[in-house]
N, C-alpha and C positions, 0 to 999 in steps of 0.2 A: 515566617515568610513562606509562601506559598509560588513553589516551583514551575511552570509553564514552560514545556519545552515543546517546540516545533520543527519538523522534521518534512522534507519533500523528497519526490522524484527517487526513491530507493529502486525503483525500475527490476523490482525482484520477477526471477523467474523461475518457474519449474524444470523447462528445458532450457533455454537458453539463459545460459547464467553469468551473463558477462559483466554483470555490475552487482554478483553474492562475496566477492571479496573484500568490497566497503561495508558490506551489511555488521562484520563480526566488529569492527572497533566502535562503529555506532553505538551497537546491541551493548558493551561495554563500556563505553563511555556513560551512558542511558543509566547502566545498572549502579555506576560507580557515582552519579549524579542523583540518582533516585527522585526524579518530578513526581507532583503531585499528578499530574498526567499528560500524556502525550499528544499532541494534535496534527497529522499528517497530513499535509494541504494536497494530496494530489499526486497523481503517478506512482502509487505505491508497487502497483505491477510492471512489468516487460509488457506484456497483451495479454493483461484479461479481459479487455472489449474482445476477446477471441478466443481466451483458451480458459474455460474451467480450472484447470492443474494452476495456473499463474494465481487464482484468485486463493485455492486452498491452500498453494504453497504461502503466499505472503502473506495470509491470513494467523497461519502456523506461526511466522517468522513472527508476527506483532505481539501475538500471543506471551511470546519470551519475557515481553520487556517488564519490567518490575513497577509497572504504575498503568490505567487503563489509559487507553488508544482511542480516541474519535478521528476518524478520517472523511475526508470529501474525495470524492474522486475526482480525477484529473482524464485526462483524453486517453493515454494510454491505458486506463480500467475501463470507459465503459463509453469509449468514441469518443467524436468529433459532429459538432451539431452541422447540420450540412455536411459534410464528408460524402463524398461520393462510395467509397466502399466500406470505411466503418462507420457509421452514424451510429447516431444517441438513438435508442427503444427502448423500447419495454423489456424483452430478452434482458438485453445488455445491464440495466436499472437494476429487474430482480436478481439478477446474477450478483452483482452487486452487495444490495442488500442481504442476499443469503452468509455473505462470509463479514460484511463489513457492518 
């Protein structure tokens, strides 16, 4: 049988790290369930629609997990379509794509 596990909203940060204390029993429950691979629907950063460090840091973090990672980003990686101050571009996309 083949394992599928889905994961959202880890809202990892480089500086602000107010949701890295959920991340450890994840990353071990993950390791101790061993999927075929992992699927992260979104919001995998704090603000990397803003901050570089967020997108290396939780790129790092996914890095760990003991089966590969396909993710979609969510609003808080790479904006909000309309959004008056972080909107979806180009920046934000490639930024993106370079880690994910």
């Amino acid at each position: 049988m083949t394992r599928v596990v889905q994961i959202s909203d880890t809202h990892l940060g480089a500086r602000k790290q107010h949701f890295e204390p959920n991340w450890a029993p994840v990353a071990t429950w993950l390791a101790a369930e061993r999927p075929a691979i992992v699927i992260h629907t979104g919001d995998v950063t704090l603000d990397g629609a803003g901050e570089e460090a967020d997108m290396r840091h939780s790129a790092a973090r996914l890095a760990i997990l003991p089966a590969p990672v396909r993710a979609v980003p969510g609003n808080h990686d790479v904006g909000e379509a309309g959004h008056p101050h972080q909107p979806v571009n180009q920046e934000r996309l490639e930024r993106w794509r370079r880690h994910f």
